[in-house]
Phi, psi and omega in degrees: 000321185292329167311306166325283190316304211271014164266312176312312176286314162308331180299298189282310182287341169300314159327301166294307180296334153320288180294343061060277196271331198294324204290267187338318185283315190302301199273350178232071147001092168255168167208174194207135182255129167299158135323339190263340171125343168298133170253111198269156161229185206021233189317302211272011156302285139021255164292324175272336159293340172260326165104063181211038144308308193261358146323291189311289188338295158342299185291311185313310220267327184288337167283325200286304168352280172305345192283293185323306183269348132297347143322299195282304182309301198300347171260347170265351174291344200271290173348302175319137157317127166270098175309003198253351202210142191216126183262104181238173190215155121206195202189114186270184173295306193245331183265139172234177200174144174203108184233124196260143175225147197206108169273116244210110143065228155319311195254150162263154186260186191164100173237141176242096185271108157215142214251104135324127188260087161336080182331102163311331200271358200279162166249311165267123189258358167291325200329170181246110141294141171093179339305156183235149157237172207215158173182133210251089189240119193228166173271138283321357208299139159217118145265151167214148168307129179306304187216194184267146187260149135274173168275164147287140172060223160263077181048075146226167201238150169201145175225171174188137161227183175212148187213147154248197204274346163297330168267034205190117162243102193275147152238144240211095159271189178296308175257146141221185194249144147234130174221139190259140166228000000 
């Protein structure tokens, strides 16, 4: 973040110093005889009459900077990881399933989604699913159903707890297994 700031403060000062001098060549009018006998007027006039070219320059390069490192700061902030919150998906033949767990103040959140995949090629979308049980295995983590749920709606399951973190140490792999039985 400080990075940010101190590309905003290079930006706006390149920027001012910019609007400065386009200010200054407008209210003090310059022109400049080249050696050779040609005569520049306006901005580059200017600049080549007062001797503050590689003044702009300056300024131009001190902006383009600050542009950069704001760009660059506000996009790797976007970019972080939120270490606080954790995302799994996956998708069997007949089950799709997605489970988030989030650490909130004290506690963890824990929500668990599953979907029944329906045979496209089936004409009947009735069958009877269920009750089904589940179990959720991570380093160290297992959750499971106390006992069999039915599904819902249309033959999906959700579940959500809280647990807290004292009574509890998660460590987040990469995979975990869910198996419906």
């Amino acid at each position: 973040m400080k990075k940010m700031i101190f590309g905003a403060m290079l930006f706006l000062g390149g920027l001012l110093g910019q609007i400065a001098m386009f200010s200054l060549s407008i209210l003090v009018p310059w022109s400049y005889t080249t050696p050779n006998g040609n005569v520049v007027t306006g901005f580059f006039g200017f600049l080549l009459g007062t001797n503050t070219l590689l003044v702009f320059v300056f300024f131009i390069t001190i902006f383009l900077i600050g542009f950069k490192r704001m760009r660059f700061e506000s996009a790797n902030e976007n970019k972080t990881e939120n270490k606080d919150t954790y995302f799994y998906f996956g998708q069997s033949y007949s089950w799709f399933a997605t489970y988030s767990i989030t650490k909130v103040k004290a506690s963890y959140y824990d929500s668990l989604s599953m979907q029944y995949l329906f045979d496209d090629n089936s004409n009947d979308q009735t069958e009877k699913i269920g009750p089904i049980e589940y179990e959720l295995i991570g380093n160290p983590m297992k959750i499971q159903s106390s006992y069999p749920q039915e599904l819902q709606g249309f033959a999906n399951f959700h579940t959500g707890s809280r647990m807290n973190i004292s009574d509890i140490k998660i460590t987040f792999d990469k995979d975990i297994e869910l198996t419906v039985k």
